[in-house]
PQR file of N, CA, C, O and H, with PARSE charges and radii, in Angstrom:
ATOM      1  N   UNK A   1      36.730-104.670  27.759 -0.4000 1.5000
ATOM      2  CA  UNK A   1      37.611-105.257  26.780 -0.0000 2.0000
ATOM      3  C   UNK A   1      37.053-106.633  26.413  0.5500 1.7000
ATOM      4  O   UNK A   1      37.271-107.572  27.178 -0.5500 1.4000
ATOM      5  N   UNK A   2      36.423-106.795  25.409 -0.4000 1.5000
ATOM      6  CA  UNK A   2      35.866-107.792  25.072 -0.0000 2.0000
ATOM      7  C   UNK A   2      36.365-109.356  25.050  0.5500 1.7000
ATOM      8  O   UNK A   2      35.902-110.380  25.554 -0.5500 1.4000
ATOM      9  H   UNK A   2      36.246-106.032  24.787  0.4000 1.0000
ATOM     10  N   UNK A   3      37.954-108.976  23.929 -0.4000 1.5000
ATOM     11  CA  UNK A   3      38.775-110.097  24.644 -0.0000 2.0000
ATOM     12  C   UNK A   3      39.724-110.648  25.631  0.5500 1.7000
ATOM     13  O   UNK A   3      40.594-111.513  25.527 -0.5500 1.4000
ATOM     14  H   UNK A   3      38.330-108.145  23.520  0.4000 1.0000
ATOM     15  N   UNK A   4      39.330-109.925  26.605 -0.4000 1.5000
ATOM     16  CA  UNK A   4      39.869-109.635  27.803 -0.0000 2.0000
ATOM     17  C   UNK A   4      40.389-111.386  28.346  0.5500 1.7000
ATOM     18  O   UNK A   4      40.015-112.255  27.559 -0.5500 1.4000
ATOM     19  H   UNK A   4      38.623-109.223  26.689  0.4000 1.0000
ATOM     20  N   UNK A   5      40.958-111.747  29.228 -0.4000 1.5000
ATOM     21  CA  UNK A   5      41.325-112.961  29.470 -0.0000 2.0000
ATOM     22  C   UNK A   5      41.339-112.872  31.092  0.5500 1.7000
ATOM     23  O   UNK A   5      42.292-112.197  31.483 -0.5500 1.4000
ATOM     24  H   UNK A   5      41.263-111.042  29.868  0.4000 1.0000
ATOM     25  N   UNK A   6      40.559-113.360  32.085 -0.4000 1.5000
ATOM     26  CA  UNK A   6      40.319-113.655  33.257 -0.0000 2.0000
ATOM     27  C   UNK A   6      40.778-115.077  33.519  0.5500 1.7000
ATOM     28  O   UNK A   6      40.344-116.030  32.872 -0.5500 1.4000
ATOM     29  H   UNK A   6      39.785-113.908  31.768  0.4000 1.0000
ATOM     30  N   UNK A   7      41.921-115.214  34.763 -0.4000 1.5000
ATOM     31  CA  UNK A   7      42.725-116.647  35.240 -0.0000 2.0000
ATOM     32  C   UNK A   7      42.107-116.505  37.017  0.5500 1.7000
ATOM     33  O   UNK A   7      42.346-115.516  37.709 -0.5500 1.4000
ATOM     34  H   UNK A   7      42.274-114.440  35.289  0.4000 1.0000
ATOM     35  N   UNK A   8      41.521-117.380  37.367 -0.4000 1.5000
ATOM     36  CA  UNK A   8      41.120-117.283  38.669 -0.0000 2.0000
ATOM     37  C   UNK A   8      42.092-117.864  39.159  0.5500 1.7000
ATOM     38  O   UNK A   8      42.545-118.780  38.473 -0.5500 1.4000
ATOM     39  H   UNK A   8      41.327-118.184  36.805  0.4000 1.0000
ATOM     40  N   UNK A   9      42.866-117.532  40.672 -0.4000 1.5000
ATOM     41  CA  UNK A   9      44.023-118.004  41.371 -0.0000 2.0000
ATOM     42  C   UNK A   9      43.600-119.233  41.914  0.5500 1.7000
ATOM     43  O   UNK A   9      42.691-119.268  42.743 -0.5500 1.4000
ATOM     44  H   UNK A   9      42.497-116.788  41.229  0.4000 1.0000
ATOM     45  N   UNK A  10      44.162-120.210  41.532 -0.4000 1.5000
ATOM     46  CA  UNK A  10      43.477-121.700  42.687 -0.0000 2.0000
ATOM     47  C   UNK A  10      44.496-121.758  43.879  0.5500 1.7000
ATOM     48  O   UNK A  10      44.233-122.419  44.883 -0.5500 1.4000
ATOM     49  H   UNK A  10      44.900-120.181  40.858  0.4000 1.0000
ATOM     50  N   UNK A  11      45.401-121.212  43.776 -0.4000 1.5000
ATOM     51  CA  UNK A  11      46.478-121.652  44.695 -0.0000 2.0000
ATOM     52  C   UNK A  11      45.919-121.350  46.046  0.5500 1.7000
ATOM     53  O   UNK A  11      46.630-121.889  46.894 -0.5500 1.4000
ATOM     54  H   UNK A  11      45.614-120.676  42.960  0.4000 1.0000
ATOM     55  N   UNK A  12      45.128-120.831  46.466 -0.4000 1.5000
ATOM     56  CA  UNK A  12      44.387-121.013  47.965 -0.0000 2.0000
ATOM     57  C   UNK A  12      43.202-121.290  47.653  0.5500 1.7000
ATOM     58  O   UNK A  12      42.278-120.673  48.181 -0.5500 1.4000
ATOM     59  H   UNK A  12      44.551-120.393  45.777  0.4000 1.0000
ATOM     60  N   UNK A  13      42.980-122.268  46.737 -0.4000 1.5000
ATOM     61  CA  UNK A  13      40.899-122.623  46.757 -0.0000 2.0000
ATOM     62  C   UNK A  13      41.782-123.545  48.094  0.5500 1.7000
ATOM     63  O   UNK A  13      42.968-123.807  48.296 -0.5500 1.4000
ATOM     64  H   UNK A  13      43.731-122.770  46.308  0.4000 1.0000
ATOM     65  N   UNK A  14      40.331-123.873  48.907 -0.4000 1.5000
ATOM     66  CA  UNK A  14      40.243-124.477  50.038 -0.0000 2.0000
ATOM     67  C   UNK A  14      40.004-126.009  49.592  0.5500 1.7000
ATOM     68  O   UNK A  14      39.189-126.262  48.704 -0.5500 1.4000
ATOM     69  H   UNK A  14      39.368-123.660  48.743  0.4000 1.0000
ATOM     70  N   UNK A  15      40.682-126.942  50.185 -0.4000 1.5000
ATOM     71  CA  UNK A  15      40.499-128.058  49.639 -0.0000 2.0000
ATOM     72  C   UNK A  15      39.244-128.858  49.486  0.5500 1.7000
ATOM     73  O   UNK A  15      39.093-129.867  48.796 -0.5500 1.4000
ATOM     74  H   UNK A  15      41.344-126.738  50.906  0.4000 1.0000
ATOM     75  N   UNK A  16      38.037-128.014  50.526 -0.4000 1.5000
ATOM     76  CA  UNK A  16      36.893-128.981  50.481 -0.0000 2.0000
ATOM     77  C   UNK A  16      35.611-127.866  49.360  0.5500 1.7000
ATOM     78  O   UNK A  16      34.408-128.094  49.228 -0.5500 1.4000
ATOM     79  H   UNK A  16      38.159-127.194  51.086  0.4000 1.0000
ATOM     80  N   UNK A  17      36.366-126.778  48.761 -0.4000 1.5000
ATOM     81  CA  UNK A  17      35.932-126.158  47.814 -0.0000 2.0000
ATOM     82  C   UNK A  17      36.020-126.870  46.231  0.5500 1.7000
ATOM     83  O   UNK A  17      37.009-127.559  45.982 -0.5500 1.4000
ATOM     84  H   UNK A  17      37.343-126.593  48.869  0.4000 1.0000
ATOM     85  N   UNK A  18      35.034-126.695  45.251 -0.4000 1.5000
ATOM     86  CA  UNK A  18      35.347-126.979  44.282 -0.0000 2.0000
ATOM     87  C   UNK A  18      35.424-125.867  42.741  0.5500 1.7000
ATOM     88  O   UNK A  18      34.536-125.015  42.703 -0.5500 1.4000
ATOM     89  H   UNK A  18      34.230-126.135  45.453  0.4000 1.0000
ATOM     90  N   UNK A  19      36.296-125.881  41.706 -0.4000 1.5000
ATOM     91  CA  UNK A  19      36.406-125.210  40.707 -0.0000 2.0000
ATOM     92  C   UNK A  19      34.844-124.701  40.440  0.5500 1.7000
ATOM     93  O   UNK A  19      34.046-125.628  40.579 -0.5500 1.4000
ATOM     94  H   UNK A  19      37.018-126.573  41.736  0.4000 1.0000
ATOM     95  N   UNK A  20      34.158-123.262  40.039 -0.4000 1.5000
ATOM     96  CA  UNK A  20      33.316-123.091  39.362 -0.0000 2.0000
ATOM     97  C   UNK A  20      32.759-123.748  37.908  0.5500 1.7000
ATOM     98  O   UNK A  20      33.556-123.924  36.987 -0.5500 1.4000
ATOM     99  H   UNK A  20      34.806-122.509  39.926  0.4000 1.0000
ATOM    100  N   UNK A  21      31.547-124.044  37.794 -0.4000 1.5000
ATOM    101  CA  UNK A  21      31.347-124.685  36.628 -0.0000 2.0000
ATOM    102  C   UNK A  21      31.762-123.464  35.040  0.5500 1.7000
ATOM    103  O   UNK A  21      31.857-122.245  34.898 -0.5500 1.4000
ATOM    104  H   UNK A  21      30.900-123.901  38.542  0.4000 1.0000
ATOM    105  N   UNK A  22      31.871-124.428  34.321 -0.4000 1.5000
ATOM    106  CA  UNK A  22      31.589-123.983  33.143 -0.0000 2.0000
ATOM    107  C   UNK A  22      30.338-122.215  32.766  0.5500 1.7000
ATOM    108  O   UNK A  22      29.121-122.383  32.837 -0.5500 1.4000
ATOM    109  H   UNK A  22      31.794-125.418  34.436  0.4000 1.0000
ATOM    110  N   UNK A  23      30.713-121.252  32.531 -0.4000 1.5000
ATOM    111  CA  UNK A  23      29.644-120.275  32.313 -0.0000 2.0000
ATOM    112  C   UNK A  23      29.101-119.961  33.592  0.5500 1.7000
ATOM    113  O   UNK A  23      28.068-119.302  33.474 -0.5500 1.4000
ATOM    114  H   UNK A  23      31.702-121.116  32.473  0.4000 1.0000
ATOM    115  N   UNK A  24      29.467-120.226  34.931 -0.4000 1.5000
ATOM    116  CA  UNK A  24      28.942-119.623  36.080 -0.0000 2.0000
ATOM    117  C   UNK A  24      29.480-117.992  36.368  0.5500 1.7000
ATOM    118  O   UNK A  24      30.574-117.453  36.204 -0.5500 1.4000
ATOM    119  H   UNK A  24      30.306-120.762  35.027  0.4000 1.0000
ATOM    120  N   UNK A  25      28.317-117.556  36.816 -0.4000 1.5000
ATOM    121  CA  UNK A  25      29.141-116.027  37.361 -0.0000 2.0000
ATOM    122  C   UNK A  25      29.294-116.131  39.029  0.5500 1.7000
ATOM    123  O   UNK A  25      28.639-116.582  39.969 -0.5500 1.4000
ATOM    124  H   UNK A  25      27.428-117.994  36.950  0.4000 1.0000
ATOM    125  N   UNK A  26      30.677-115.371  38.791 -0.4000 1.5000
ATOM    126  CA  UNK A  26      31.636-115.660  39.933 -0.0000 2.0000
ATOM    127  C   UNK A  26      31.803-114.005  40.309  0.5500 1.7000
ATOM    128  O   UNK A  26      31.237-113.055  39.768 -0.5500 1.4000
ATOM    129  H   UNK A  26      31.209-115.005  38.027  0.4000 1.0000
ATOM    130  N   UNK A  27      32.708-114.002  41.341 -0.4000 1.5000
ATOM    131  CA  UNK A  27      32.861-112.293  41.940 -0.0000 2.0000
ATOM    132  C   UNK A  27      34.295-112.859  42.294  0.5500 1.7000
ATOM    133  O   UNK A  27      34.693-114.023  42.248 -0.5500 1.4000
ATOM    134  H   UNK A  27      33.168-114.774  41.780  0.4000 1.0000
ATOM    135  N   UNK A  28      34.924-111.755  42.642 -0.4000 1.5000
ATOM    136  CA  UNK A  28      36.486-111.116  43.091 -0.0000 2.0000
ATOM    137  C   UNK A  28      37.321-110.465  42.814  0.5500 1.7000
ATOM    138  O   UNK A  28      37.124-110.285  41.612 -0.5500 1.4000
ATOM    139  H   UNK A  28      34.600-110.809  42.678  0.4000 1.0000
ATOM    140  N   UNK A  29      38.188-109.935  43.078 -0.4000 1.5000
ATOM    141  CA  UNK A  29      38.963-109.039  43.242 -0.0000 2.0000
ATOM    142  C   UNK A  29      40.489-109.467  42.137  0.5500 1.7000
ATOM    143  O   UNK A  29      41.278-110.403  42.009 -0.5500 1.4000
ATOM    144  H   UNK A  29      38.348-110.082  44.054  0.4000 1.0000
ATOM    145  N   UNK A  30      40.276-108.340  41.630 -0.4000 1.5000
ATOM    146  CA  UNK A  30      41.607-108.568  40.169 -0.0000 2.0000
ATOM    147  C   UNK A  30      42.515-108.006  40.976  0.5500 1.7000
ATOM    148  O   UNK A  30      42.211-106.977  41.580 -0.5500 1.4000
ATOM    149  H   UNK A  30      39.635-107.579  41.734  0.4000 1.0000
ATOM    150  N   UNK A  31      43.861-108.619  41.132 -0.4000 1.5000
ATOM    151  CA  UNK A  31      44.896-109.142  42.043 -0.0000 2.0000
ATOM    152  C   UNK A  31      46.333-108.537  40.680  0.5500 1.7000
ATOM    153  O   UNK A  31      47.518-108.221  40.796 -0.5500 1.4000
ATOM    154  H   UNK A  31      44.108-109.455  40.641  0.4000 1.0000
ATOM    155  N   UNK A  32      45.609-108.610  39.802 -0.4000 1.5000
ATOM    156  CA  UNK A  32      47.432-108.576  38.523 -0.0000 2.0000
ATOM    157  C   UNK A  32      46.760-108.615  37.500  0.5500 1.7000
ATOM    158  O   UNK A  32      45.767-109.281  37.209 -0.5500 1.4000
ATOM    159  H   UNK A  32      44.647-108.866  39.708  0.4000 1.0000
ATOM    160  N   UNK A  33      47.417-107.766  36.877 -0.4000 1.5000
ATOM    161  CA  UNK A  33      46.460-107.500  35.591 -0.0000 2.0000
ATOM    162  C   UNK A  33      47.961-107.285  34.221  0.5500 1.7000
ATOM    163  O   UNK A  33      49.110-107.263  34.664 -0.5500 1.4000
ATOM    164  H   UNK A  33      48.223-107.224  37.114  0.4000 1.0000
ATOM    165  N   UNK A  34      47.781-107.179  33.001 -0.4000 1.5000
ATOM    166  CA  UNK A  34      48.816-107.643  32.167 -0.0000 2.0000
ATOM    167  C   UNK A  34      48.526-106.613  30.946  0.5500 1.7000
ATOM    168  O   UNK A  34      48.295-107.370  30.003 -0.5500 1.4000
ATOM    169  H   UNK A  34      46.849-107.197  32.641  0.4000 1.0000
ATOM    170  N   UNK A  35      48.409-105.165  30.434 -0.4000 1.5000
ATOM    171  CA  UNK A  35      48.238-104.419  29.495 -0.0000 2.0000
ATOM    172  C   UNK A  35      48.380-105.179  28.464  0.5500 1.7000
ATOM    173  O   UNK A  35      47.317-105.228  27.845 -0.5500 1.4000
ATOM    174  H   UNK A  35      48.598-104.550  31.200  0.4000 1.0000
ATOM    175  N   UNK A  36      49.394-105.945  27.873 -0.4000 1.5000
ATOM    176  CA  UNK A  36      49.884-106.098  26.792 -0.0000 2.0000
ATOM    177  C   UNK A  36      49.025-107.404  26.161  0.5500 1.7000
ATOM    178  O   UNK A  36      49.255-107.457  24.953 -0.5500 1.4000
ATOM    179  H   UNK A  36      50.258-105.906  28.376  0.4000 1.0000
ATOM    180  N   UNK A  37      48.379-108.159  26.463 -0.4000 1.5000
ATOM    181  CA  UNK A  37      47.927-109.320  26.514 -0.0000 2.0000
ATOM    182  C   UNK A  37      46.269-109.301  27.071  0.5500 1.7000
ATOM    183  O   UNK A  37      45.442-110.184  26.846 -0.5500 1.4000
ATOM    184  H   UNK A  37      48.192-108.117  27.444  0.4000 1.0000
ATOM    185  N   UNK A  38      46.072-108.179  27.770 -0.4000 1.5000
ATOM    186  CA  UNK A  38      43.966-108.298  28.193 -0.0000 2.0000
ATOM    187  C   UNK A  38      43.626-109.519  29.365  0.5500 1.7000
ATOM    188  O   UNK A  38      42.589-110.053  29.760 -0.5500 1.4000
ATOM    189  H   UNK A  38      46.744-107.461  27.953  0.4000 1.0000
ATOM    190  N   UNK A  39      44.874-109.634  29.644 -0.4000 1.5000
ATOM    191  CA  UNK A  39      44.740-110.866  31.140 -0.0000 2.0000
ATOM    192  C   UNK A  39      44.749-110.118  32.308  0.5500 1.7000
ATOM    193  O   UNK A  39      45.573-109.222  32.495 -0.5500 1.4000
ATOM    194  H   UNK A  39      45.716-109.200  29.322  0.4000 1.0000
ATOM    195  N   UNK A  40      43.704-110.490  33.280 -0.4000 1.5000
ATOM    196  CA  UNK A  40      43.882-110.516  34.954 -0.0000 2.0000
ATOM    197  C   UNK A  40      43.378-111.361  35.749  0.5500 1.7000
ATOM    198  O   UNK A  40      42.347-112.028  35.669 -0.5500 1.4000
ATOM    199  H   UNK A  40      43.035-111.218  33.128  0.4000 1.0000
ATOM    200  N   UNK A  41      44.164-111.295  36.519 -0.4000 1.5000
ATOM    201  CA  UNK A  41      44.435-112.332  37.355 -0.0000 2.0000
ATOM    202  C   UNK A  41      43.292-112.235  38.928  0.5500 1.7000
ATOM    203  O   UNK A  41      43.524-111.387  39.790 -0.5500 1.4000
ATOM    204  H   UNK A  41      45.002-110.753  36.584  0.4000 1.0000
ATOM    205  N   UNK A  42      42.345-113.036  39.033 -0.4000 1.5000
ATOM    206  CA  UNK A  42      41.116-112.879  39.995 -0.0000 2.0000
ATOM    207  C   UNK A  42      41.359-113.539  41.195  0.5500 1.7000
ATOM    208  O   UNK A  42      41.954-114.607  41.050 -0.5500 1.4000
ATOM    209  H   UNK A  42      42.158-113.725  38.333  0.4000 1.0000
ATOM    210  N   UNK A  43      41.054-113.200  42.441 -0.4000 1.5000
ATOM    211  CA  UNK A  43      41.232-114.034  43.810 -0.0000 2.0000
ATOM    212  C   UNK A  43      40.073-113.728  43.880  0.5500 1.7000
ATOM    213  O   UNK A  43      39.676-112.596  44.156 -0.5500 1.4000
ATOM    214  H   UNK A  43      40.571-112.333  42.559  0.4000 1.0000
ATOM    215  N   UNK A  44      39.267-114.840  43.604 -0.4000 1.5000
ATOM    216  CA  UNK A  44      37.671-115.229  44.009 -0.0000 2.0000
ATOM    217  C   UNK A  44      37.270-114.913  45.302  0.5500 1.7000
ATOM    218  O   UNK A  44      38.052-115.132  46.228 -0.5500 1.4000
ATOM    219  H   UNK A  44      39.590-115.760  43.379  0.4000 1.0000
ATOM    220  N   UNK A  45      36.133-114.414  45.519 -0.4000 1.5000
ATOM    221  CA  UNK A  45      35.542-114.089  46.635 -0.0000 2.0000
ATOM    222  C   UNK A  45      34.991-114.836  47.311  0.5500 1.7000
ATOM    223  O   UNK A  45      34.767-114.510  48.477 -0.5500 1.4000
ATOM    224  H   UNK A  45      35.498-114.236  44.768  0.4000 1.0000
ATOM    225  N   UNK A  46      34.494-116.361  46.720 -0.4000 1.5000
ATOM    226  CA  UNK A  46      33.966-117.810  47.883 -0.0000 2.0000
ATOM    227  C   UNK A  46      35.477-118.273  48.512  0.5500 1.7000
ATOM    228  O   UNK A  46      35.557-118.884  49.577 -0.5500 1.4000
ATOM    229  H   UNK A  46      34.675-116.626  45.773  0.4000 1.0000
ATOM    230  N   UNK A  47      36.401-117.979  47.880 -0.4000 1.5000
ATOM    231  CA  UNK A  47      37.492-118.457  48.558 -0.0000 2.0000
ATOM    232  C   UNK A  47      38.390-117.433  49.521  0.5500 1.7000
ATOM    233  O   UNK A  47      39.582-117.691  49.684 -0.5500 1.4000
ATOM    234  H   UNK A  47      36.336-117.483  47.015  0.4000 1.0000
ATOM    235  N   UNK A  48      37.959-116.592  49.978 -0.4000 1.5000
ATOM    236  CA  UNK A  48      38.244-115.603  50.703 -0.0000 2.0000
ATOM    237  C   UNK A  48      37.719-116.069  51.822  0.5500 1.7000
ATOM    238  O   UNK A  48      37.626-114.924  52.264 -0.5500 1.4000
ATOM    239  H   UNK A  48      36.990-116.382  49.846  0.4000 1.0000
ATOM    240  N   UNK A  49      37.285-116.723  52.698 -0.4000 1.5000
ATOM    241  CA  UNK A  49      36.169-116.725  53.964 -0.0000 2.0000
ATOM    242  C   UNK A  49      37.231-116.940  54.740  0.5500 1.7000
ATOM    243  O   UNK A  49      36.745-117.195  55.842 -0.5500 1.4000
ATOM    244  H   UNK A  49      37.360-117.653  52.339  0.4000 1.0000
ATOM    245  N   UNK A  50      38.296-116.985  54.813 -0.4000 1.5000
ATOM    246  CA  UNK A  50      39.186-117.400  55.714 -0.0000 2.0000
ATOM    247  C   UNK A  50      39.729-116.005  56.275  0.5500 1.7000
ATOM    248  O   UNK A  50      39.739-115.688  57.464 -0.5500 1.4000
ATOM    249  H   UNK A  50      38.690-116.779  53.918  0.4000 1.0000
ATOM    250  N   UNK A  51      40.239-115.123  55.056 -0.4000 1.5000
ATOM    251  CA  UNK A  51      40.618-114.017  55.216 -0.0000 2.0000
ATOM    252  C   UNK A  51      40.201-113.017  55.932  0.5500 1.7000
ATOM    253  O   UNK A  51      40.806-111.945  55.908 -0.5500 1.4000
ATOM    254  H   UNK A  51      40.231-115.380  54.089  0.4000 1.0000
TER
END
């Protein structure tokens, strides 16, 4: 879906982690996803190490 809309979850980035830059490719796991609108919702995989 081309205009698809990807929101990465910050609410558990780790505090000594920082936001991905601009145009970086990232990995994780789509968590909630939204038909009507082309949004899902990603729990990043660098911020998983705890899990």
């Amino acid at each position: 879906m081309p205009e698809a809309v990807g929101l990465a979850e910050v609410g558990g980035m780790p505090q000594d982690m920082e936001l991905p830059a601009v145009g970086a490719e990232v990995a994780g796991k789509v968590v909630w996803h939204a038909d009507h609108n082309h949004q899902v919702k990603i729990k990043l995989d660098e911020w998983c190490r705890s899990e």
